[in-house]
Residue frames as a rotation matrix with the C-alpha (Angstrom) as fourth column:
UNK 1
-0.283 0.870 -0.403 166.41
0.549 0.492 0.676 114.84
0.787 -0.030 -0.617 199.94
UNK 2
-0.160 0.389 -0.907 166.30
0.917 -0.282 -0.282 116.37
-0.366 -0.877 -0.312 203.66
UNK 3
-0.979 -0.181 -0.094 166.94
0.097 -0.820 0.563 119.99
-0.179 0.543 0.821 201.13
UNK 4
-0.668 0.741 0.071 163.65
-0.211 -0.280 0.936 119.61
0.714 0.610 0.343 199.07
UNK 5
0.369 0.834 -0.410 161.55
0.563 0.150 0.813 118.51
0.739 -0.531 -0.414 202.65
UNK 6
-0.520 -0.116 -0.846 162.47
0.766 -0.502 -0.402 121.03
-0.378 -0.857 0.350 204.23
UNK 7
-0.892 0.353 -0.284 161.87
-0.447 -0.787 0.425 123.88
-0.073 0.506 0.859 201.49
UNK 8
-0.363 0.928 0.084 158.19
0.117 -0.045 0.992 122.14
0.924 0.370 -0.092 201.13
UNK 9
-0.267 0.102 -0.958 158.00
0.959 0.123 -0.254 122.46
0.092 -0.987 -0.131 205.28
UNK 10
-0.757 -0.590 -0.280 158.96
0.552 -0.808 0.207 125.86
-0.348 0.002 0.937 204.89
UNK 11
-0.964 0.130 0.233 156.28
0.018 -0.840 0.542 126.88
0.266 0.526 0.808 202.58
UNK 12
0.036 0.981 -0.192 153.69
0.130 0.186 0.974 125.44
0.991 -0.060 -0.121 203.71
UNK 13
-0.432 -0.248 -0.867 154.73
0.892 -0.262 -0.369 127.08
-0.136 -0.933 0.334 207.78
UNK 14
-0.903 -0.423 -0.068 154.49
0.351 -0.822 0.448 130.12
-0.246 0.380 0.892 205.95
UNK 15
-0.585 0.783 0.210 151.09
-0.199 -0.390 0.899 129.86
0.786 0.485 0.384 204.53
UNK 16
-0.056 0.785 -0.616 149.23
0.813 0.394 0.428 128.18
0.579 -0.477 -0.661 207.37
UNK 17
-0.731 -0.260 -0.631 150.45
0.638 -0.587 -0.498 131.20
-0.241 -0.767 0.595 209.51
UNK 18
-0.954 0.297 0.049 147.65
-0.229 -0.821 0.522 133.08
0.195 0.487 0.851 207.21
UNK 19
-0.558 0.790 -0.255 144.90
0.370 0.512 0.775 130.94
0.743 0.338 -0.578 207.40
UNK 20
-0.635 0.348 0.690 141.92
-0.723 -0.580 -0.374 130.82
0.270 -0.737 0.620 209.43
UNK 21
-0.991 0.137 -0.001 140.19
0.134 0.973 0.187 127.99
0.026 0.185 -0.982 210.93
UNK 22
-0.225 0.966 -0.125 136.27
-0.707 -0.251 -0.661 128.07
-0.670 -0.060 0.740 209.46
UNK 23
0.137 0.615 0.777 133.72
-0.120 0.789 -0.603 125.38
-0.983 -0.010 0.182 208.27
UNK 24
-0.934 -0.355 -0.045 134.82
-0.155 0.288 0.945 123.82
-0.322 0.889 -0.324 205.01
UNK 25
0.115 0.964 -0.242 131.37
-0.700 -0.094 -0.708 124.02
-0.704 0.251 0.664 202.66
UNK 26
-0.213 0.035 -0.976 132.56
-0.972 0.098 0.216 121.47
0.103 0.995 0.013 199.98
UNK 27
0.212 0.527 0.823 131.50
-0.730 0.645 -0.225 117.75
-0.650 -0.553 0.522 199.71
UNK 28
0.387 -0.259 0.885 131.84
0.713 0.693 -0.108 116.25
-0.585 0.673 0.453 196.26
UNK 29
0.422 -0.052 -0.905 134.24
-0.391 -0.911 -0.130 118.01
-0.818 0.408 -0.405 193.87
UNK 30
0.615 -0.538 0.576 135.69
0.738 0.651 -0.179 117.16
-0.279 0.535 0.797 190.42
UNK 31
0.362 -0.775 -0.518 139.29
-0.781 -0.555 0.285 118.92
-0.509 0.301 -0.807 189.11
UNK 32
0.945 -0.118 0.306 141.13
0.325 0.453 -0.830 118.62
-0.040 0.884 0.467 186.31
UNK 33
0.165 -0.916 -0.366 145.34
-0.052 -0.379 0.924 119.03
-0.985 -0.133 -0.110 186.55
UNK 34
0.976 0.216 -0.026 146.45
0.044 -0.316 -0.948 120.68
-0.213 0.924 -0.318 183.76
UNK 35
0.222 -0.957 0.186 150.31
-0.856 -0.100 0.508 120.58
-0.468 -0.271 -0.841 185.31
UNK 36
0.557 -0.089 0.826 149.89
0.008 0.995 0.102 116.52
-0.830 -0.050 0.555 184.40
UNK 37
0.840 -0.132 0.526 151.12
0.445 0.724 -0.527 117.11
-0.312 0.677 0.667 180.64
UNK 38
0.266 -0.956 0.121 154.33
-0.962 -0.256 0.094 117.86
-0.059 -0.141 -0.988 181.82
UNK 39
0.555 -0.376 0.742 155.45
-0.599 0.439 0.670 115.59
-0.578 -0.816 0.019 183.32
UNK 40
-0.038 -0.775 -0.631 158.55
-0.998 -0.008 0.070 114.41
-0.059 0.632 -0.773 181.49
UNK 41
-0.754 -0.531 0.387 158.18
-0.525 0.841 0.132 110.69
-0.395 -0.104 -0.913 182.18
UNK 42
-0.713 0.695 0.095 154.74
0.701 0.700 0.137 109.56
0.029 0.165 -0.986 181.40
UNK 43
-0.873 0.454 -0.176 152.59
-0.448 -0.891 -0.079 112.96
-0.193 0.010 0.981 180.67
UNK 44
-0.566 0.824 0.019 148.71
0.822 0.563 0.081 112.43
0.056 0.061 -0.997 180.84
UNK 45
-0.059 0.709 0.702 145.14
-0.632 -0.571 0.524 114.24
0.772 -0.413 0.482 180.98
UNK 46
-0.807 0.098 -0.582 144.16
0.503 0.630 -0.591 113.60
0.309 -0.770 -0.558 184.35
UNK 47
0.069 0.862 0.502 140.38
-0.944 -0.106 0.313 114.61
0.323 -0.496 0.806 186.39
UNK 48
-0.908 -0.280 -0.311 139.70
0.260 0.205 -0.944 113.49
0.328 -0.938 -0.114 189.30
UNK 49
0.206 0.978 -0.013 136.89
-0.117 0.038 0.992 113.18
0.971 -0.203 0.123 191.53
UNK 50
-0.776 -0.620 -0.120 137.05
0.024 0.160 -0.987 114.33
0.631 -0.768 -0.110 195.79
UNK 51
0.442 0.897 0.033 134.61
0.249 -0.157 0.956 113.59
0.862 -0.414 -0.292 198.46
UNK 52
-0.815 -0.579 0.024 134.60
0.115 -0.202 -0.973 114.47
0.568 -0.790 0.231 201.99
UNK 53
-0.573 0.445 -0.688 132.63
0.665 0.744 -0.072 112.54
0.480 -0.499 -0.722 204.38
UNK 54
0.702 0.221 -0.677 133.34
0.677 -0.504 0.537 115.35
-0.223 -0.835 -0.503 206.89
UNK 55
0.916 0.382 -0.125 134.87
0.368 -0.922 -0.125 118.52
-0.163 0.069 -0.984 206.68
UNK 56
0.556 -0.825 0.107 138.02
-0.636 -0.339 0.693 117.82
-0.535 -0.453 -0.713 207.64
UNK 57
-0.084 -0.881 0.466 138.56
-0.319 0.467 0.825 114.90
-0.944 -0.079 -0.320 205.40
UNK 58
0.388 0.312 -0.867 138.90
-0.851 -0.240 -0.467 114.05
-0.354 0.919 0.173 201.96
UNK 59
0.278 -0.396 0.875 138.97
0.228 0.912 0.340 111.03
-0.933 0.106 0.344 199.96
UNK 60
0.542 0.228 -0.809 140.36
-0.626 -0.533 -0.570 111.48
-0.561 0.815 -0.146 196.15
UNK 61
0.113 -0.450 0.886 140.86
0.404 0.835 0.373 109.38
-0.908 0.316 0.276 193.57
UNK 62
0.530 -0.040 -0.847 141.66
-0.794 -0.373 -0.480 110.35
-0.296 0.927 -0.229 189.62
UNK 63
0.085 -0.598 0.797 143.18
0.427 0.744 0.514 108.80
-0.900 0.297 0.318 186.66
UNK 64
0.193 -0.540 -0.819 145.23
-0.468 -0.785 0.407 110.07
-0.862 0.305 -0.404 184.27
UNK 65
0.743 0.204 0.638 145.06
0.335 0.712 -0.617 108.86
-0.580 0.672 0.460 180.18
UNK 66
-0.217 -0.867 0.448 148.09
0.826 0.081 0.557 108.96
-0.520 0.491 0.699 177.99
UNK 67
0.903 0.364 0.230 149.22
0.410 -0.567 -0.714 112.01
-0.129 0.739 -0.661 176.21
UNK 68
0.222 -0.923 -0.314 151.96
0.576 -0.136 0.806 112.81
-0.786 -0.360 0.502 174.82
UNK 69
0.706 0.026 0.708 151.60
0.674 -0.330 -0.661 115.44
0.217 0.944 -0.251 172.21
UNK 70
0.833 -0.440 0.336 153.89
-0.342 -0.886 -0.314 117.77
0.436 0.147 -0.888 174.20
UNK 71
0.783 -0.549 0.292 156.31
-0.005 0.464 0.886 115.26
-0.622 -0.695 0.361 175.57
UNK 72
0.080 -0.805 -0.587 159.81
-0.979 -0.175 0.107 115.11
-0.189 0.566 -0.802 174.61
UNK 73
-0.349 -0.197 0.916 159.53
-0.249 0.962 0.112 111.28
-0.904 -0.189 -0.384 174.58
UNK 74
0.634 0.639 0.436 157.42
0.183 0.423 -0.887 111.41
-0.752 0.642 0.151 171.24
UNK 75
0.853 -0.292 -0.432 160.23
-0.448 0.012 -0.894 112.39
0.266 0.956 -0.120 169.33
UNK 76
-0.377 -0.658 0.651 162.71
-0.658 0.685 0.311 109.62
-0.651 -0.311 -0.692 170.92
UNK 77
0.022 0.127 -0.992 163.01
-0.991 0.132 -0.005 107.35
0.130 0.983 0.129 168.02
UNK 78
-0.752 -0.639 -0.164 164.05
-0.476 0.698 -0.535 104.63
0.456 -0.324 -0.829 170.15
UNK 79
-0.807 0.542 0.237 160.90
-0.128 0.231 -0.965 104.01
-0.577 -0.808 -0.117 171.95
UNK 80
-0.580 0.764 -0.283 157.93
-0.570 -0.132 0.811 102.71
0.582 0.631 0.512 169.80
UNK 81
0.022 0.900 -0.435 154.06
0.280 0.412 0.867 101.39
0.960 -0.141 -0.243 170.78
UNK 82
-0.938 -0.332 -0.101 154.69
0.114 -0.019 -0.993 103.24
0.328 -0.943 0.056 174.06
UNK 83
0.185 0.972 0.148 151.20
-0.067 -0.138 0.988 102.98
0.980 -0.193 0.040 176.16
UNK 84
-0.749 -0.618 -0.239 150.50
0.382 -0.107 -0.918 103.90
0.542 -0.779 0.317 179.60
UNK 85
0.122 0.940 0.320 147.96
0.126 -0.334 0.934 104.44
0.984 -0.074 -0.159 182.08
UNK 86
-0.848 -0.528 0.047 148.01
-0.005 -0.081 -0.997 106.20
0.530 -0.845 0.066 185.59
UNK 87
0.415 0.849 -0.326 145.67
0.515 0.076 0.854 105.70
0.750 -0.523 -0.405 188.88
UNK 88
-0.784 -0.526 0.330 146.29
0.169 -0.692 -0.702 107.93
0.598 -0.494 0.631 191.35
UNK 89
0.421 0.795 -0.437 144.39
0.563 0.149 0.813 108.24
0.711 -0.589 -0.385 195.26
UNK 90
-0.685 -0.668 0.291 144.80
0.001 -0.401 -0.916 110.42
0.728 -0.628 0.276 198.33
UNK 91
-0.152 0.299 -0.942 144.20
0.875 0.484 0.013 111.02
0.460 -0.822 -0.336 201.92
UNK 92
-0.646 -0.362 0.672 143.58
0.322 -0.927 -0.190 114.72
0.692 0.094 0.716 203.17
UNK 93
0.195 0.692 -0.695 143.04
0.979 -0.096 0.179 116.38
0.057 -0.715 -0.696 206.29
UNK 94
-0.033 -0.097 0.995 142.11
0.277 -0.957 -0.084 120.05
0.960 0.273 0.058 206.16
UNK 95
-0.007 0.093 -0.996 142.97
0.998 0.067 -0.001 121.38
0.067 -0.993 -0.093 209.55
UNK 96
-0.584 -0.478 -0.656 143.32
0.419 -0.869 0.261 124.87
-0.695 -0.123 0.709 208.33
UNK 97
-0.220 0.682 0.697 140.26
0.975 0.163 0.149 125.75
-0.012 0.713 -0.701 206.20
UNK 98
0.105 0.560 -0.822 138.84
0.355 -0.793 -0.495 129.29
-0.929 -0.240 -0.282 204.72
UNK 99
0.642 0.203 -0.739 139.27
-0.619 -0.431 -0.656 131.02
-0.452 0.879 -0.151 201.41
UNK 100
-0.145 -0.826 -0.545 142.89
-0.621 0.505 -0.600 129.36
0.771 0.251 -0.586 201.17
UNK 101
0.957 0.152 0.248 142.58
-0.254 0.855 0.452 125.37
-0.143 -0.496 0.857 202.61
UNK 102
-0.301 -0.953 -0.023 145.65
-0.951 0.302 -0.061 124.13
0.066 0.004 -0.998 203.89
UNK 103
0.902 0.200 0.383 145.69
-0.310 0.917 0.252 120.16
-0.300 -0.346 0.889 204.24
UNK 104
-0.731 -0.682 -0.022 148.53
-0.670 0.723 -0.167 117.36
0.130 -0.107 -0.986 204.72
UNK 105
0.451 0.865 0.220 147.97
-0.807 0.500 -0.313 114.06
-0.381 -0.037 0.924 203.86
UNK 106
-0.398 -0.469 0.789 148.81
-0.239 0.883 0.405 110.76
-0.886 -0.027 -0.463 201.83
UNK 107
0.278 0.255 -0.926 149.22
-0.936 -0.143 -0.320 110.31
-0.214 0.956 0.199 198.28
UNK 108
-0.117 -0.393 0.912 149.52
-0.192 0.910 0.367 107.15
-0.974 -0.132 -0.182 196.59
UNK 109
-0.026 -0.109 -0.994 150.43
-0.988 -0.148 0.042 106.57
-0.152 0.983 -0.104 192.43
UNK 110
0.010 -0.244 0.970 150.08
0.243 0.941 0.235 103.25
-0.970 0.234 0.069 190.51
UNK 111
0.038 -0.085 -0.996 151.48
-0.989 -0.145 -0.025 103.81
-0.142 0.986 -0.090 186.49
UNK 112
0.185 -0.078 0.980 151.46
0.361 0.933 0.007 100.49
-0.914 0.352 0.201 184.55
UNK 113
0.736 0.559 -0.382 153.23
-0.235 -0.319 -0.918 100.64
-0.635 0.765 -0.104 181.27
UNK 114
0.517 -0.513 0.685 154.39
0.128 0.838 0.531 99.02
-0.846 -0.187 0.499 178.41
UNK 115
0.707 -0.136 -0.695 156.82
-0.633 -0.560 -0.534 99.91
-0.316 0.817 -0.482 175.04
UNK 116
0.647 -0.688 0.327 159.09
0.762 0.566 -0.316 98.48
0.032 0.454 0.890 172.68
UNK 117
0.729 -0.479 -0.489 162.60
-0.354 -0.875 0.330 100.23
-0.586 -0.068 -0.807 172.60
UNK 118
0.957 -0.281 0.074 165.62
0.283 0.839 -0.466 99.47
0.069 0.467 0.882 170.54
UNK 119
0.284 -0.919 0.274 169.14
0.392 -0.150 -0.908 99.56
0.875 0.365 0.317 170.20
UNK 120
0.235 -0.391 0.890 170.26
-0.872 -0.490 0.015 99.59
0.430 -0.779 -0.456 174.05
UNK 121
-0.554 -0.559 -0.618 171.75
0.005 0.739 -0.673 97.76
0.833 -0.376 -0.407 176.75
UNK 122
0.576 0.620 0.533 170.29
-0.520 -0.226 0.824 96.44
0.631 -0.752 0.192 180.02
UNK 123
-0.716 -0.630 0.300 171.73
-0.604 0.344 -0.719 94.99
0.350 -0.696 -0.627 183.03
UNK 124
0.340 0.940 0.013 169.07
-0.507 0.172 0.845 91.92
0.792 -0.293 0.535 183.89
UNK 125
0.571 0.450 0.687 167.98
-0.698 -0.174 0.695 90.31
0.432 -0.876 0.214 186.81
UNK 126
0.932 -0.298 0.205 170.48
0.002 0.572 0.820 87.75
-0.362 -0.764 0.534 187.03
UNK 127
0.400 -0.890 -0.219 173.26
-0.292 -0.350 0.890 89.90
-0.869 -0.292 -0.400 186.53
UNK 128
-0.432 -0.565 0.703 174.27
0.863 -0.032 0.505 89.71
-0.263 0.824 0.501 182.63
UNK 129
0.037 -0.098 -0.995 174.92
-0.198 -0.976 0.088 92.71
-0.980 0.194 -0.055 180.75
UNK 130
0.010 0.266 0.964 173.03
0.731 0.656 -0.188 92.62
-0.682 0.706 -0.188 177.49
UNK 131
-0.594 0.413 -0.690 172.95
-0.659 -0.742 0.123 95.01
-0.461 0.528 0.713 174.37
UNK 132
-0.434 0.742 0.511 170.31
0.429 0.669 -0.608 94.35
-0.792 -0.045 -0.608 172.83
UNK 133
-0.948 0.175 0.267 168.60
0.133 -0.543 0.829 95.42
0.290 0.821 0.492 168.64
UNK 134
-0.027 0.981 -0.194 164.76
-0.293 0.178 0.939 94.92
0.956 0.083 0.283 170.09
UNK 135
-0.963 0.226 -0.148 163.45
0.249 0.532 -0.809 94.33
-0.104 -0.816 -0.568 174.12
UNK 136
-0.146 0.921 0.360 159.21
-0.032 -0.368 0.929 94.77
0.989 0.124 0.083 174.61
UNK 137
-0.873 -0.484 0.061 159.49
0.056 -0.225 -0.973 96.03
0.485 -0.846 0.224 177.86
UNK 138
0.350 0.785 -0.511 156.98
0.510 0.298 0.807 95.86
0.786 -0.543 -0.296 180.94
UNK 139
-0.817 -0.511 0.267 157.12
0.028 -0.498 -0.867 98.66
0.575 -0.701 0.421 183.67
UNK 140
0.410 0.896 0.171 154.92
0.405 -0.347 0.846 98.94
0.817 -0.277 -0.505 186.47
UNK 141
-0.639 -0.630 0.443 155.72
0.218 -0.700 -0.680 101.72
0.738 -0.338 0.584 188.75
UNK 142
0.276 0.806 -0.523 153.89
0.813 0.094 0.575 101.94
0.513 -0.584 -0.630 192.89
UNK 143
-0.224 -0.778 -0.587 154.32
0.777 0.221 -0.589 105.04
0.588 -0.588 0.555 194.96
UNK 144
0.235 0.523 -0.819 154.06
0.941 0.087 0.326 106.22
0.242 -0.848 -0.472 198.22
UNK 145
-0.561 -0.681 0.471 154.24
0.569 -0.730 -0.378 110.11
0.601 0.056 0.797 199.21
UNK 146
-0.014 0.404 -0.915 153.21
0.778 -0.571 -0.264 112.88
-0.629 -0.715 -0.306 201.81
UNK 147
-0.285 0.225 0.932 151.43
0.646 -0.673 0.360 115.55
0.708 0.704 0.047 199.86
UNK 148
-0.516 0.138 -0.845 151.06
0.703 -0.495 -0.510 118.94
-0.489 -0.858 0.158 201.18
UNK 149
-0.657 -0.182 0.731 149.39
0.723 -0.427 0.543 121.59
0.213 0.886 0.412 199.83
UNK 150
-0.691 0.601 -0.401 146.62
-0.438 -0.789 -0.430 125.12
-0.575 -0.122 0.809 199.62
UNK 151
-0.488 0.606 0.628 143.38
0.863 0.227 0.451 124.84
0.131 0.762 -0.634 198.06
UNK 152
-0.616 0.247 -0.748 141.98
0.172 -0.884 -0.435 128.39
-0.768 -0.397 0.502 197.13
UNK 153
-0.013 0.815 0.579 138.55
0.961 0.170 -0.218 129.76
-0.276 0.554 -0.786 196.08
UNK 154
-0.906 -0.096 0.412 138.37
0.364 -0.673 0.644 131.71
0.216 0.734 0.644 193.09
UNK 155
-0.655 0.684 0.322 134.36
-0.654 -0.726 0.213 131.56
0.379 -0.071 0.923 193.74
UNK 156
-0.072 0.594 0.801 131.57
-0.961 0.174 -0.215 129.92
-0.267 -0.785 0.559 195.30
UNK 157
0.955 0.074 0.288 131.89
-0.033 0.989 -0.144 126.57
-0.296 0.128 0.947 193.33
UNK 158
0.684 -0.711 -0.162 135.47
0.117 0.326 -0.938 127.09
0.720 0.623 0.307 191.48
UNK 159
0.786 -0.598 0.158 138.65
-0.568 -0.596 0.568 127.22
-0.245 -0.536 -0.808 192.88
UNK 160
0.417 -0.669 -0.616 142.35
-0.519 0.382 -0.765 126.15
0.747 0.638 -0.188 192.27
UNK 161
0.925 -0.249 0.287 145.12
-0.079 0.614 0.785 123.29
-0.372 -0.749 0.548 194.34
UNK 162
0.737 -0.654 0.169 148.16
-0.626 -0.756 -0.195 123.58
0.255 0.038 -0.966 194.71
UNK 163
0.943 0.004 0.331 150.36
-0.284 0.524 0.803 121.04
-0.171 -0.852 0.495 195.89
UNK 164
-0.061 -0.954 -0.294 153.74
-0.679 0.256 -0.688 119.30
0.731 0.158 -0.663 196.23
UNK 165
0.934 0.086 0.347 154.21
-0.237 0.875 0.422 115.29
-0.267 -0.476 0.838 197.23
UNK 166
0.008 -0.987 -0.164 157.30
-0.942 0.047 -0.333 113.59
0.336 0.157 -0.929 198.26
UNK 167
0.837 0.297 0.459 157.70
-0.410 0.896 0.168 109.98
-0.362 -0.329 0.872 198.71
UNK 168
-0.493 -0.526 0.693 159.15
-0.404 0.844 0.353 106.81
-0.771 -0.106 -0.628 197.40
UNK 169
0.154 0.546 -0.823 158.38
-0.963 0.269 -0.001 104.78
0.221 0.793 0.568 193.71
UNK 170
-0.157 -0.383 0.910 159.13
0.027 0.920 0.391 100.90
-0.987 0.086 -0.135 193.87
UNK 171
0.370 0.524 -0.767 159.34
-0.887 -0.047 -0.460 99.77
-0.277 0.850 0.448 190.24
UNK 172
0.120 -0.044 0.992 159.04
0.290 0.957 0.008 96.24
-0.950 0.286 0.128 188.25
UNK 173
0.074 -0.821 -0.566 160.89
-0.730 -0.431 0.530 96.05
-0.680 0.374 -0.631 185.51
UNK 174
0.289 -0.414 0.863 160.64
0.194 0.908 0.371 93.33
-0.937 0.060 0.343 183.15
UNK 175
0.164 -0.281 -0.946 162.31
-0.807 -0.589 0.035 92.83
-0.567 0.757 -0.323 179.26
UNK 176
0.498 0.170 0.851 161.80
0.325 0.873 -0.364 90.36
-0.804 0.458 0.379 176.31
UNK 177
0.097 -0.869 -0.486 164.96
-0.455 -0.473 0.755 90.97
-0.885 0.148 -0.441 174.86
UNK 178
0.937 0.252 0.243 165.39
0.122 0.416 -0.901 90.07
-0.329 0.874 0.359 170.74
UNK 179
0.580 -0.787 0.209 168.65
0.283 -0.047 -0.958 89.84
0.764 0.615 0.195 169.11
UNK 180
0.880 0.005 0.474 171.00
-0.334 -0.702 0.629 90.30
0.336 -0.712 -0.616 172.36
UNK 181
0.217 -0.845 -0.489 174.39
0.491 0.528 -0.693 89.44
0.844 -0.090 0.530 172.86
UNK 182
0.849 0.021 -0.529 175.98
0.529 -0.039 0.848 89.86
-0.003 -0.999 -0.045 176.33
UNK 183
-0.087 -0.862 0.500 179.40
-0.068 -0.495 -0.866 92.45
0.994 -0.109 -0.016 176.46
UNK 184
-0.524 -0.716 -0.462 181.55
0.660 0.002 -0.752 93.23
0.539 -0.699 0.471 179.29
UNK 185
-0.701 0.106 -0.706 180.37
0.614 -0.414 -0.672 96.34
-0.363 -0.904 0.225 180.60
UNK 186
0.280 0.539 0.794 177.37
0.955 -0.239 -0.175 98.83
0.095 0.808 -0.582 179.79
UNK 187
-0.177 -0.473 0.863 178.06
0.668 -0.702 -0.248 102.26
0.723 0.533 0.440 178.36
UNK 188
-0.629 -0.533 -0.566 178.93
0.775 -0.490 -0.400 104.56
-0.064 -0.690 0.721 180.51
UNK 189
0.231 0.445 0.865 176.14
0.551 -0.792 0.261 107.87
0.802 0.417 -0.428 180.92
UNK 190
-0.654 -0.751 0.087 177.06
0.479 -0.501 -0.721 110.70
0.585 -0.430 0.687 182.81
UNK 191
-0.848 0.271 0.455 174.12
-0.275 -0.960 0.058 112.19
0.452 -0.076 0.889 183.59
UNK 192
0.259 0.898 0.356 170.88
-0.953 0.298 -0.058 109.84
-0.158 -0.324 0.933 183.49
UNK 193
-0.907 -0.389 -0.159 170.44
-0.418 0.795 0.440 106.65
-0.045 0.466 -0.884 183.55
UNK 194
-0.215 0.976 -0.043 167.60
-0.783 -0.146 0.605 105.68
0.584 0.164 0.795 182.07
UNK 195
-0.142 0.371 0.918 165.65
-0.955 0.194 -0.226 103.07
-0.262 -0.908 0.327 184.32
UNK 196
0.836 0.528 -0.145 164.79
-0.527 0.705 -0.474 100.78
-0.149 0.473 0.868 182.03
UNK 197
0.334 -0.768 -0.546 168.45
-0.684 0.201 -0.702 99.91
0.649 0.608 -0.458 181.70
UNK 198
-0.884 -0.413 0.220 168.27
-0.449 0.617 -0.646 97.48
0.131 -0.670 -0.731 184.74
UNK 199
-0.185 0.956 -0.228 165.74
-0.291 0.169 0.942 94.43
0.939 0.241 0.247 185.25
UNK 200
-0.260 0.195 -0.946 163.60
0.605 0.796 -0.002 93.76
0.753 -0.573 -0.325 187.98
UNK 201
0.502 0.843 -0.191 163.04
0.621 -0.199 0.758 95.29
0.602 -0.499 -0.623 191.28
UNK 202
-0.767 -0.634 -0.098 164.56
0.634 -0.728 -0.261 98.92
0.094 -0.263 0.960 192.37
UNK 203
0.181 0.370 -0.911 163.51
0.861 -0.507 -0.035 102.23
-0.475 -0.779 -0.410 194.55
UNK 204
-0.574 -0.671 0.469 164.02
0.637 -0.726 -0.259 105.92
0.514 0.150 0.844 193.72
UNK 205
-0.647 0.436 -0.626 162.69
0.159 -0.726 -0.669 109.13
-0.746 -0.533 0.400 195.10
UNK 206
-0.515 0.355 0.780 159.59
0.823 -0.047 0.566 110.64
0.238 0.934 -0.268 194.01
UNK 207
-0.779 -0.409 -0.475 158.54
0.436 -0.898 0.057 113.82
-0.450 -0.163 0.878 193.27
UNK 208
-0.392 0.611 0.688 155.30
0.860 -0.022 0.510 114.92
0.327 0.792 -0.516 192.19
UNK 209
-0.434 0.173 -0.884 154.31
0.587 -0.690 -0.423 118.48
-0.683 -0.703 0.198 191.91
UNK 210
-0.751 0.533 0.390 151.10
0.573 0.233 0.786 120.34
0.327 0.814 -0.480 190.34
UNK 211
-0.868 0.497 0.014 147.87
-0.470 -0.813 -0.344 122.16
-0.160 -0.305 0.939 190.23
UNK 212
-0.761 0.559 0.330 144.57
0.649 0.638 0.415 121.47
0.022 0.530 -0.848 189.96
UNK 213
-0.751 0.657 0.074 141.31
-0.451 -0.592 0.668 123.17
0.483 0.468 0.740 188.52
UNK 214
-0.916 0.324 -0.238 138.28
0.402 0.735 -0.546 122.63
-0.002 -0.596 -0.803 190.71
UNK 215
-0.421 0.894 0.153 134.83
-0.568 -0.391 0.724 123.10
0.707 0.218 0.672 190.42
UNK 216
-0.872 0.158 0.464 132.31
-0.278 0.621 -0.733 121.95
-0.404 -0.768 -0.497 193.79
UNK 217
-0.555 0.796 -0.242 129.13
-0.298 0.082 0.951 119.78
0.777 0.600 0.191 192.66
UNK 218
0.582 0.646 -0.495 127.49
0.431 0.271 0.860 118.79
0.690 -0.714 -0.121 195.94
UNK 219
-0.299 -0.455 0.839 128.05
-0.541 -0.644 -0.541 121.24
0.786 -0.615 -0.054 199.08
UNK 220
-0.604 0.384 -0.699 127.69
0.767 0.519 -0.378 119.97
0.217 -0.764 -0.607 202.92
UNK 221
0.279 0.920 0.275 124.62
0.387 -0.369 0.845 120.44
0.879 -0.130 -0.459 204.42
């Protein structure tokens, strides 16, 4: 963890050293992150929509609609009626502003979503270990992160964003478990473990890094 906040310190030391500080012309902008249908857990189209009272600050909200034509999750057999919707808001102050806008700021993610899965085991909330043939599962996922990042203009209304948030997820967890008998211990995975495989309420790190496509539609007077 201190590894990956440092290397985003690092780059973003690097770039402000370039910048220049001069009057930020934008006001209302919409962008469209095309990075979003990656994203291995819960891939989406996402646009967005950023004002800014004043120059220096920016309010932005967006929301991101299921998609998962390039996700490796659509061909997990295990996972059916999977639906999902993200909201997604930030805080941004541009203290560094000219062709290339630096800003630091405060990102905040809410995903709600909900799938059937079969054939697996969970660990629920009061501590039995279940396999289970059938669970319709309930995730809702909240989290907090310091986003850093460049915004650079291609031309007088377009231009592109860069960024890279680190934070904290909380997630809720529930499971309406069908056919389930309790066993001793659950299977052992070496690598991942998928989340869903414990109910209730748990932390992890969070990582969210991306671009966005921007276009301004109302400049400051």
């Amino acid at each position: 963890m201190k590894s990956t906040l440092f290397f985003l310190a690092l780059i973003f030391s690097l770039g402000i050293s370039h910048a220049q500080v001069v009057q930020n012309s934008q006001k209302l902008v919409i962008s469209f992150n095309p990075s979003s249908v990656l994203d291995p857990r819960s891939p989406t189209i996402r646009g967005g929509l950023e004002y800014k009272p004043i120059s220096q600050l920016g309010l932005y909200v967006d929301y991101g609609h299921q998609f998962e034509k390039y996700s490796p999750l659509r061909w997990n057999r295990s996972i059916l009626n999977n639906k999902y919707s993200k909201f997604r808001s930030e805080i941004k102050y541009y203290f560094l502003e000219g062709d290339r806008v630096f800003f630091a700021g405060l990102q905040f993610l809410f995903l709600n979503q909900s799938y059937t899965k079969l054939n697996d085991y969970v660990n629920t909330k009061d501590d039995k270990k279940m396999k289970y043939e059938q669970s319709n599962i309930e995730k809702d996922v909240l989290a907090y992160s310091l986003i850093i990042g460049m915004q650079h203009r291609l031309s007088d209304r377009f231009g592109v964003e860069i960024y890279a948030a680190y934070g904290i997820r909380f997630l809720n967890i529930k499971h309406d478990l069908q056919n389930a008998v309790e066993v001793e211990e659950l299977p052992f995975t070496e690598f991942y473990t998928p989340a869903d495989q414990s109910e209730g309420k748990t932390s992890k790190n969070h990582l969210d890094l991306g671009f966005k496509l921007q276009y301004t539609l109302v400049r400051q007077k």
